[in-house]
C-alpha positions in Angstrom: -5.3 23.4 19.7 -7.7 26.0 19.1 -5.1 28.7 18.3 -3.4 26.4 15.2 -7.3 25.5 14.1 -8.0 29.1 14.3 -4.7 30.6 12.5 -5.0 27.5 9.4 -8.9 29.0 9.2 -6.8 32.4 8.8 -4.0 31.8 6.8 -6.7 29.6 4.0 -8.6 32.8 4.4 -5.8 35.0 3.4 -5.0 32.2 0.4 -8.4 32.4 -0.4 -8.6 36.5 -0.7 -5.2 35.8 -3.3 -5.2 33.1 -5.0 -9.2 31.7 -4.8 -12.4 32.0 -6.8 -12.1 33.9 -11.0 -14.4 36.7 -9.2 -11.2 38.4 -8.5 -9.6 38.6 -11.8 -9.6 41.9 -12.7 -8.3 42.9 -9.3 -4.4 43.5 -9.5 -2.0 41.0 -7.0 -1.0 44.0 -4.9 -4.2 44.8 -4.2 -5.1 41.5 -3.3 -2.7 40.8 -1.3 -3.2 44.2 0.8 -6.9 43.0 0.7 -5.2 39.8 2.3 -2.4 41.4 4.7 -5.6 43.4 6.3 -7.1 40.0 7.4 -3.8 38.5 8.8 -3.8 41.4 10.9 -7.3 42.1 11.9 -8.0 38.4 12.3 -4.6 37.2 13.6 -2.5 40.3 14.9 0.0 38.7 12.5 1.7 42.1 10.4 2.9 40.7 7.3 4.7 43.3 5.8 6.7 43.9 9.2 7.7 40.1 9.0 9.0 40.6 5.5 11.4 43.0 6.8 12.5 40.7 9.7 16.0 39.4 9.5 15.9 35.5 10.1 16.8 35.7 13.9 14.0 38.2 14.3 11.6 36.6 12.0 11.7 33.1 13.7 10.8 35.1 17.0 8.0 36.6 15.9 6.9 33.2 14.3 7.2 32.2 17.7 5.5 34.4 19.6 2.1 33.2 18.1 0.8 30.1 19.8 -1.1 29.1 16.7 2.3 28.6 14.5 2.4 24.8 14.0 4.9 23.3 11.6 1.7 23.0 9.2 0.6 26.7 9.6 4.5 28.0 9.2 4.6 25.7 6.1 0.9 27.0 4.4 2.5 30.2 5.1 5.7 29.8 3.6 3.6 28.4 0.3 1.6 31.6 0.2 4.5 33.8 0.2 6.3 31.7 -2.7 3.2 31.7 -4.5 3.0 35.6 -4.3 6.4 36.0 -5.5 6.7 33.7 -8.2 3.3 35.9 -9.5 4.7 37.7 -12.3 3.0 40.7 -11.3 5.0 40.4 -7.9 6.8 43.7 -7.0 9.1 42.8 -5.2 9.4 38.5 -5.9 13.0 38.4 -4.4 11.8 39.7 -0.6 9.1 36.8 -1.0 10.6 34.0 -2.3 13.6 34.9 0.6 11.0 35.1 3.1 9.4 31.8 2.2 12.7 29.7 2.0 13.0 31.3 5.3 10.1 29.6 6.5 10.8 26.4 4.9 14.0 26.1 6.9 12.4 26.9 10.2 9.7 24.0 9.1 12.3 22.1 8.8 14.1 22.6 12.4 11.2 22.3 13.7 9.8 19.1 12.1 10.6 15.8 13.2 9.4 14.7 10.0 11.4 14.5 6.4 8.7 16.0 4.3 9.9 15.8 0.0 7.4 18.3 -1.2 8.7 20.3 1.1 12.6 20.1 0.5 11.4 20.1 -3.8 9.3 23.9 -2.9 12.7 24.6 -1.2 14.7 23.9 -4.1 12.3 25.4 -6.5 13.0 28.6 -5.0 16.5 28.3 -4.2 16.6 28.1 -8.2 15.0 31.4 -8.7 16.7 33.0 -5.8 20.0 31.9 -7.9 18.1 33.5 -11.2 18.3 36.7 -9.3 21.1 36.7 -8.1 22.7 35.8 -12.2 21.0 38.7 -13.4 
């Protein structure tokens, strides 16, 4: 229990360092969010960028080897990656918004609960993942 209190703490941490206070607004997204990775990985051991490169197999292993990775953590997570790449300053939205589906789905095996919001973020990005893929 204190591993999932401890990682939410984290992951509204690394939200925070993103998407928080108007202090930051001069501060470009990708420097934020290495601002952010930094603390997922000092405070967490969880490496980011290495789980955006994961296929889905791998990815829901690593997901799984941390014991604080609650259905409510993976889906927190999963928003935070959407949120960074529907940012129109996003580098790379595409890897982001794959990512986060990603995690969506694995909520979504691993919930024993339907959860709405969570299939209408899922179809929000399935819409832009289509964009992409028209383009």
């Amino acid at each position: 229990m204190r591993e999932i209190e401890k990682l939410s703490a984290i992951l509204t941490a690394f939200r925070q360092k993103i998407f928080g206070g108007k202090e930051n607004l001069s501060i470009a997204l990708e420097s934020q969010v290495q601002n952010a990775k930094a603390i997922l990985l000092n405070d967490a051991n969880f490496d980011l960028d290495k789980f955006l490169d994961l296929n889905l197999e791998k990815s829901n292993e690593y997901i799984s080897s941390f014991d604080g990775f609650n259905v409510e953590n993976i889906e927190l997570l999963a928003e935070t990656i959407a949120q960074i790449g529907f940012d129109e300053k996003c580098s790379n939205p595409k890897k982001y918004l794959e990512k986060a589906l990603q995690l969506y789905n694995l909520c979504c095996l691993k919930s024993k609960t339907y959860s709405i919001e969570r299939e209408e973020n899922m179809s929000v990005i399935e819409n832009a993942l289509q964009n992409f893929e028209n383009q």
